[in-house]
RODRENMI-92133 format. One record per residue (C-alpha): residue number from 1; residue in one letter; x, y, z. Coordinates in pm, whole numbers, plus 50000, padded with zeros to 5 digits. Example, Ala and Ser with C-alpha at 12.3 -4.5 7.8 and 13.67 -1.06 7.14 Angstrom:
// RODRENMI-92133
   i aa    xx    yy    zz
   1  A 51230 49550 50780
   2  S 51367 49894 50714
END
This chain:
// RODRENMI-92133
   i aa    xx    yy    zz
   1  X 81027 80868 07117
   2  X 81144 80989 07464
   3  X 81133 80643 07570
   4  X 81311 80485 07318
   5  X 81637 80742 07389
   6  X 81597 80637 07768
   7  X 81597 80239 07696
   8  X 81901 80291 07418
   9  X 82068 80505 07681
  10  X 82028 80225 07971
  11  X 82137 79959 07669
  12  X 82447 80153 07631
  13  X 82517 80203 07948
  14  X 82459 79802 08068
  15  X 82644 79682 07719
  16  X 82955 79880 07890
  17  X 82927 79737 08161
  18  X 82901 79395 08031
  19  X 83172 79449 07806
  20  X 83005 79364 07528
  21  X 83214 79635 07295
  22  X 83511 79428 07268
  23  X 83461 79244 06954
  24  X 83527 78905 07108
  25  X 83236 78891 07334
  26  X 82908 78793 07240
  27  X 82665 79079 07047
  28  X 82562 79382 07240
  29  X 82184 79266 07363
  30  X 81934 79474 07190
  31  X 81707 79751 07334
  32  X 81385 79491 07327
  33  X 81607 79267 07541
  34  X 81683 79514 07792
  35  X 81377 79637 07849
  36  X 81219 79318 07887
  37  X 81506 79233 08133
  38  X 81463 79569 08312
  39  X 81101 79493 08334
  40  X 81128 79145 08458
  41  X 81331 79312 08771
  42  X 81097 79554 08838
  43  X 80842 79318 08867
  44  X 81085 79052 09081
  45  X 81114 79383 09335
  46  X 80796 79523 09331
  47  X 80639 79194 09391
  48  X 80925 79122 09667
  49  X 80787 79442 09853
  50  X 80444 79401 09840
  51  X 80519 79045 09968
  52  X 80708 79197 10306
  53  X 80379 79464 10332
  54  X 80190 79170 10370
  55  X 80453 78981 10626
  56  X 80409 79293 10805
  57  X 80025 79231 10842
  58  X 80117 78964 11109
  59  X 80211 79214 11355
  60  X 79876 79454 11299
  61  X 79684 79102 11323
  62  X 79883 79032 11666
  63  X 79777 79375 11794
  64  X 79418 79374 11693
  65  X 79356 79060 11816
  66  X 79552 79127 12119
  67  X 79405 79445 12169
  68  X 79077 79333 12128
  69  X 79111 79055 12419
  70  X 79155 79058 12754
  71  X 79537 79129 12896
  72  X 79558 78751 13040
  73  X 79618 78599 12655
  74  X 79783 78900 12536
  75  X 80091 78654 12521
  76  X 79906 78345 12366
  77  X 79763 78562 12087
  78  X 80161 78630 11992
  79  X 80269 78335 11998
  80  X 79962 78200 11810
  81  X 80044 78502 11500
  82  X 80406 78408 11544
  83  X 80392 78016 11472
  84  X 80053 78027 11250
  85  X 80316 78196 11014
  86  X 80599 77980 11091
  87  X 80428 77652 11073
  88  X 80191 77759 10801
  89  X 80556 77877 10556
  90  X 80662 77537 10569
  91  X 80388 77322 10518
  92  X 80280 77576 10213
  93  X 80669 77524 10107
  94  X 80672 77166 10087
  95  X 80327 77058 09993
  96  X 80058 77367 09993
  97  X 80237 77549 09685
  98  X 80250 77250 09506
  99  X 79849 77161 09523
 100  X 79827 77498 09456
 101  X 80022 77606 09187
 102  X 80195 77290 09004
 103  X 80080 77120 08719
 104  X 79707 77080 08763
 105  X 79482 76718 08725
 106  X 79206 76952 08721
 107  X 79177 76952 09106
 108  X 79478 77019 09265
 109  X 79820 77072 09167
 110  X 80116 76752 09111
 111  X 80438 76924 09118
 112  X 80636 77239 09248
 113  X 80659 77085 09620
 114  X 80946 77258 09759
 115  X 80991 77407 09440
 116  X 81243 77038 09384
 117  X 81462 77069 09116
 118  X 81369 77456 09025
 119  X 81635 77695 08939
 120  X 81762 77961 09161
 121  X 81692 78310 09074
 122  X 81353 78268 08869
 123  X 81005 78418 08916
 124  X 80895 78089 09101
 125  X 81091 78217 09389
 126  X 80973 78527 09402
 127  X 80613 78373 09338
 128  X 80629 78134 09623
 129  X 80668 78424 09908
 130  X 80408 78660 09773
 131  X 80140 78339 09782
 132  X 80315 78198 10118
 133  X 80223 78569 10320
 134  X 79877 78535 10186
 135  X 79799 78161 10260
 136  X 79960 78257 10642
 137  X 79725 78559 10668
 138  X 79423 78301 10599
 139  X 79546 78076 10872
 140  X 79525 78345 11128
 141  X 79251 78476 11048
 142  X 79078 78184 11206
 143  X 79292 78270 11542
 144  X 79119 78614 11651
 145  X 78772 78394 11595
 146  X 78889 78106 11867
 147  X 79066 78387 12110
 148  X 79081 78330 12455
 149  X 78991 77942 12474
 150  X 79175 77726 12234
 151  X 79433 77489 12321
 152  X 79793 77582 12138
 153  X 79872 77258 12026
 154  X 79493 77254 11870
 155  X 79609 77559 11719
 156  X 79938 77468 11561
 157  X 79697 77142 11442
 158  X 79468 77340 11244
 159  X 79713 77581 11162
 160  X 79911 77287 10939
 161  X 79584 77174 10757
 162  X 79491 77496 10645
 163  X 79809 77566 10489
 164  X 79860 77242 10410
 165  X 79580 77149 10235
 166  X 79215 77318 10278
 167  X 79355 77679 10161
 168  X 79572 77567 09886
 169  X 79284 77390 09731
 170  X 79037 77659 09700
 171  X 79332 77843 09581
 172  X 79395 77610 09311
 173  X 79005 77623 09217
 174  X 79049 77983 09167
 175  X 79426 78081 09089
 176  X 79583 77746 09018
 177  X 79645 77889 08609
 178  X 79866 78207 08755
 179  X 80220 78066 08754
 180  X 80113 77770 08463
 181  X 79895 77932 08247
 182  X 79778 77648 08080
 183  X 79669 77484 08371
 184  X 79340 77396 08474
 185  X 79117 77618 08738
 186  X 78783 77501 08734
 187  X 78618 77807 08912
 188  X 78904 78063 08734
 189  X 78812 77856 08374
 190  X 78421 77941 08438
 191  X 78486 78315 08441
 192  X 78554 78350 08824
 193  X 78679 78689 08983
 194  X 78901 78755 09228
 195  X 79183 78975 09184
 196  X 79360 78944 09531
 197  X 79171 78701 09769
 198  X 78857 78886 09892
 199  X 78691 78478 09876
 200  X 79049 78260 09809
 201  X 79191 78475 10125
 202  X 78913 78623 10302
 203  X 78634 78452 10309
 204  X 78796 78125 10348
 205  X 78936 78176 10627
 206  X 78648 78352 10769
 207  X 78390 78070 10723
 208  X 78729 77861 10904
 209  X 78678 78076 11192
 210  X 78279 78047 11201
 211  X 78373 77667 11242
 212  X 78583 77642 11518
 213  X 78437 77889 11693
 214  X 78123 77677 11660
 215  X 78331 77388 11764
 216  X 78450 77549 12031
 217  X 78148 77726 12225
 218  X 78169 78069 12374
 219  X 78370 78197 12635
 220  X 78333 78140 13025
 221  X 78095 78459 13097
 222  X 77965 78542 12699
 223  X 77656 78442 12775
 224  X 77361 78507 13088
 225  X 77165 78223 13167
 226  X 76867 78368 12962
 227  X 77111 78364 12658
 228  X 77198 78723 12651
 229  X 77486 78814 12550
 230  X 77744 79002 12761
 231  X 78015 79197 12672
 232  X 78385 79130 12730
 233  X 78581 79424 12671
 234  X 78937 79390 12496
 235  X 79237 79519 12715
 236  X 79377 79809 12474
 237  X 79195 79987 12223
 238  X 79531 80198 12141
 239  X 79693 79891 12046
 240  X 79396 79768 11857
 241  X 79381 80077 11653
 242  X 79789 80036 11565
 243  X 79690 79703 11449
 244  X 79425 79850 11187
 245  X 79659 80109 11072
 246  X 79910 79817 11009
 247  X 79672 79611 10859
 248  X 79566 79892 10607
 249  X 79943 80006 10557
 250  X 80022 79597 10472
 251  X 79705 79628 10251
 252  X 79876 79794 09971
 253  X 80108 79534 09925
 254  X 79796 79309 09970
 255  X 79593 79465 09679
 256  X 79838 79649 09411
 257  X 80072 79331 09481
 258  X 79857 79087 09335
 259  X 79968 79279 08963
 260  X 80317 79118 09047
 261  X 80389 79387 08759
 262  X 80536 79726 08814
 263  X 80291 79934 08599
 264  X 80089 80214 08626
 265  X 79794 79980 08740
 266  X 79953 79991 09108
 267  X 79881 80343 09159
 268  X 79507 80282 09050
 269  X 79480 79969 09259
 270  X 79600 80191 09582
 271  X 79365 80426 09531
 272  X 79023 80211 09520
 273  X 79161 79986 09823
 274  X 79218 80315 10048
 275  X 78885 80456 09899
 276  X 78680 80185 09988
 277  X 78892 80143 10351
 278  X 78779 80498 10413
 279  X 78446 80450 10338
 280  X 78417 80136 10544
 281  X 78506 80345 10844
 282  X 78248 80595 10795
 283  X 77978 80382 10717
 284  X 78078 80172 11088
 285  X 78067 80467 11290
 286  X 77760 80582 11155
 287  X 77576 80232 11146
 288  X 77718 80159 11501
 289  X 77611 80552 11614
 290  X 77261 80457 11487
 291  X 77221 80144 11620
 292  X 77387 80104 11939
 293  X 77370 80484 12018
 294  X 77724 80587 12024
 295  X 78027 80618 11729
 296  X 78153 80240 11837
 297  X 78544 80283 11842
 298  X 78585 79893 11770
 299  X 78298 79892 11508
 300  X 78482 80198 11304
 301  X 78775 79964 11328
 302  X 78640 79687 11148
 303  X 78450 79868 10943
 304  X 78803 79958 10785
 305  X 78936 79654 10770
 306  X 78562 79518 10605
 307  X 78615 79831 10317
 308  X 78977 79633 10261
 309  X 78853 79330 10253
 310  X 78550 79407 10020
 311  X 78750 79565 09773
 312  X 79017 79324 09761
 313  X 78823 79106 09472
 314  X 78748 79357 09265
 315  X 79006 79648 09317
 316  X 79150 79635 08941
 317  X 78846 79663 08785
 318  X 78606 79872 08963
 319  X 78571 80274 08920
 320  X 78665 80531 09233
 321  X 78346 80572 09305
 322  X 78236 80199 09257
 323  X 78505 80155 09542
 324  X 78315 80373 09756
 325  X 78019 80179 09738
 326  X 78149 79906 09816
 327  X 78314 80007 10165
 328  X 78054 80181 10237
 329  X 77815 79862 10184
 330  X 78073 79675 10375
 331  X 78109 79892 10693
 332  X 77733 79899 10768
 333  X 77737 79493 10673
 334  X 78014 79429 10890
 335  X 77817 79595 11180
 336  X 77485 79446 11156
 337  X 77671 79081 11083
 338  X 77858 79115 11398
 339  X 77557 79170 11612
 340  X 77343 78886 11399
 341  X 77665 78652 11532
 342  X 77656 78788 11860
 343  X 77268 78803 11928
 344  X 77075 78585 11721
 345  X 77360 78300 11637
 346  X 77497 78297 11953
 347  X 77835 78239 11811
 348  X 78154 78420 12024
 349  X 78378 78574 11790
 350  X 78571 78810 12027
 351  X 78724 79095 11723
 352  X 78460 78993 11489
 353  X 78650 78782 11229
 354  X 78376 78592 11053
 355  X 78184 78929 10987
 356  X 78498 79130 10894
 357  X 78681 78824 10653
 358  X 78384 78590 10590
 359  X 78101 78798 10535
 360  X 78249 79075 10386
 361  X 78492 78859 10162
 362  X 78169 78719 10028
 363  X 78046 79107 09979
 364  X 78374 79198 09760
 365  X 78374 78880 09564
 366  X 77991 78916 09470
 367  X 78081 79313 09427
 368  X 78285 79244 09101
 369  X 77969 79081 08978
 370  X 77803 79438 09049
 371  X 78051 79709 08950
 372  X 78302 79527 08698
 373  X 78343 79827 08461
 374  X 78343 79566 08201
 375  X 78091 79299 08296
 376  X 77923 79395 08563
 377  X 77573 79391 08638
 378  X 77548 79806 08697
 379  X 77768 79864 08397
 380  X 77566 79647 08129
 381  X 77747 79326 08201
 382  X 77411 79118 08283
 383  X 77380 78833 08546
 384  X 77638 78605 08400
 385  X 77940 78752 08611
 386  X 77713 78761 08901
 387  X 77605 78443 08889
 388  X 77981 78267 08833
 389  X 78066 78459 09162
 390  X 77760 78370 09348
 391  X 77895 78040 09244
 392  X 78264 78099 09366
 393  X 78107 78209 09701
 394  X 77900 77927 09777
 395  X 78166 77651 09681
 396  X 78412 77911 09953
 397  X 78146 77879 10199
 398  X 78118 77463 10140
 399  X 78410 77406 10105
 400  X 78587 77604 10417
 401  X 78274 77577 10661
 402  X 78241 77194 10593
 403  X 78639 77072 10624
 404  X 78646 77310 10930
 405  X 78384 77190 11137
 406  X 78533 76829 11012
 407  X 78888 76974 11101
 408  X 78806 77132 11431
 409  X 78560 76824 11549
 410  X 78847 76527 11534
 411  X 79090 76816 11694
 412  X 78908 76827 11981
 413  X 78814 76450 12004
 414  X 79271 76376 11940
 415  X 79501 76600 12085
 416  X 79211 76854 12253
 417  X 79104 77177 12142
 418  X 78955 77371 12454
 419  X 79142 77453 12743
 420  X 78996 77337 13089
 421  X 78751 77568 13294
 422  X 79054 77721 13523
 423  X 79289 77802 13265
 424  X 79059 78013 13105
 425  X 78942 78203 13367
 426  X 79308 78222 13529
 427  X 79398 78314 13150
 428  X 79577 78160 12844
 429  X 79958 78309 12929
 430  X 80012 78121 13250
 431  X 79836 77811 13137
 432  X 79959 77716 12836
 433  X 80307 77957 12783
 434  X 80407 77976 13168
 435  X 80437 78349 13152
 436  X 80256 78700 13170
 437  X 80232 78977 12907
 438  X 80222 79262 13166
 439  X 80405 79119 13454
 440  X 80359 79319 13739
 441  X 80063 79517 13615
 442  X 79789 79207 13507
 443  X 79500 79248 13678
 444  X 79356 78869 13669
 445  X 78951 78857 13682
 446  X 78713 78588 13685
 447  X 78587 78653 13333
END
């Protein structure tokens, strides 16, 4: 009752100032009407907001990565977060959007390309920079992965595909029905979960990362000559740490965004992505205390970001405590995958990207096959959610993995995608951008 007095007092109040009493002008719109216009704003806002959280994600992925690395790319990491946005907003304007979101053949979308010939002022709009954020943060992903070797022109390369094309088709597999309902998903019409990227996001642009880094080799110095490897410390943990904090702040536009609703559902979303966040942490500082002996600042780290990531799949449908499990789960996963990388695969991923995104987005997307509250496999649900995410992960992997090493292979046999022995070791920031993050402070090294 309350709320009908509030919605008849807001109807009064806009029909004034319309001017809808005079008896020439059209009827006074009805109650009904207004709140489903009122509504449609609140949604056009909230889902504006949680789209700048996310913008704002850029600058903690700049500062982790940059933190994380040595003080001689500090610079090149920048500019690498600064035009993997840039480059990545317009290719996902003009084409990515479209395969992604337009009128679907079943595979990829045919319309919507620089949103030609829409209308100012509708949801489309507002649609197109909540997805362009998120298919930017999967494109740099891949850049904390190939840190402190890659060529920048290789990097604005790949940087255009994935936007372009490899992200926005995965996407379509798995969201291509949320702006045309009606259209066809193939992965999303089989059942497939994923509320806010934990595999469309995440995990593709983690398995991206385990593919050029692949392509790429390790880093001058990663490695003794008996194959053991050697750490290379990152320049600022401080900064780092910022970066994580920024990254979990930009998280709750990341998560509770993806309603694109303002309902009560936000407040519930917030809470199991900062549970399971929180748990991540703990569960990295333990697993690291355990294992390498002392509470590993950068492992704690990541294990936050791996709680975010895992519960970004299933953070609308899981219970409090289901999203403590599943940080918890993640932060001692994202520890023991970063050593299997380091040690056994001999891969060089210098802040742990492929364990954080790729591993653990496969941990959150299989997760919603576990803990669903409605069809999950702890809850009653049987194997059949289980097994459609299993599926969802495997064609991530396939899919991502495969056009990468593809991607990152005829990079580096065109336009190059290692730099030469000396600019690495003289660093990144004088080599390919001229200039020095610290000038007058850089202390250069042979490593």
């Amino acid at each position: 009752m309350k709320r009908v007095v509030i919605l008849a007092g807001v109807a009064a109040v806009v029909a004034g100032g319309w001017g809808v009493a005079s008896a020439a002008d059209s009827p006074a719109p009805t109650v009904a009407e207004l709140a489903d216009s009122l509504q449609t704003n609140i949604n056009i806002v909230w889902t504006c907001i949680a789209a700048f959280l996310v913008f704002l994600m850029q600058a903690g992925f700049a500062m982790v990565e940059s933190g994380f690395t040595r003080a001689k790319n500090a610079v090149n990491i920048l500019m690498k977060n600064l035009m993997d946005f840039s480059v990545g907003t317009l290719a996902f304007f003009f084409v990515g959007f479209g395969l992604m979101f337009g009128a679907s053949n079943g595979l990829f979308g045919t319309s919507h390309f620089a949103l030609w010939g829409t209308e100012a002022n509708t949801w489309e709009f507002t649609f197109l920079i909540f997805q362009t954020v998120f298919a930017a943060t999967a494109a740099t992903i891949v850049s904390g992965a190939m840190a402190e070797r890659t060529k920048f022109v290789g990097y604005l390369a790949y940087s255009v595909v994935i936007t372009l094309f490899i992200y926005p088709i995965f996407g379509q597999w798995a969201w291509g029905n949320l702006l045309i309902g009606d259209n066809a998903a193939w992965l999303a019409d089989l059942g497939f979960l994923d509320f806010a990227g934990s595999s469309v996001v995440h995990s593709v642009g983690g398995w991206l990362a385990l593919a050029g880094a692949i392509v790429l080799g390790p880093r001058i110095g990663k490695y003794n000559g008996d194959g053991k490897p050697r750490a290379i410390m990152g320049h600022n943990m401080p900064l780092a740490a910022l970066g994580v904090f920024i990254l979990w702040f930009g998280w709750f536009g990341f998560n509770p965004g993806s309603t694109t609703t303002g309902d009560a559902s936000i407040g519930y979303i917030a809470v199991t992505t900062n549970l399971s966040a929180a748990a991540g942490a703990v569960a990295a500082m333990l697993a690291a205390w355990v294992i390498l002996g002392k509470p590993d600042a950068s492992m704690a780290l990541n294990g936050a970001l791996a709680g975010l990531v895992g519960i970004t799949a299933p953070c609308d449908a899981v219970s409090p405590l289901g999203a403590v499990a599943i940080g918890l789960v993640a932060g001692v996963l994202v520890v023991l995958s970063v050593l299997f990388i380091d040690r056994v695969l001999k891969v060089d991923d210098p802040v742990g990207a492929v364990s954080v995104h790729g591993v653990c987005g496969a941990w959150g997307t299989l997760a919603v096959g576990l803990f669903n509250t409605e069809t999950g496999l702890f809850y009653g649900g049987g194997l059949s959610q289980l097994g459609v995410q299993a599926l969802g992960v495997g064609v991530a992997f396939a899919w991502a993995f495969g056009l990468g090493l593809a991607l990152f292979f005829a990079i580096s046999k065109t336009v190059g995608l290692r730099v030469s022995r000396d600019e690495e070791l003289r660093g990144l920031d004088i080599g390919e951008h001229g200039m020095e993050a610290y000038s007058g402070f850089q202390i250069f090294t042979t490593t």
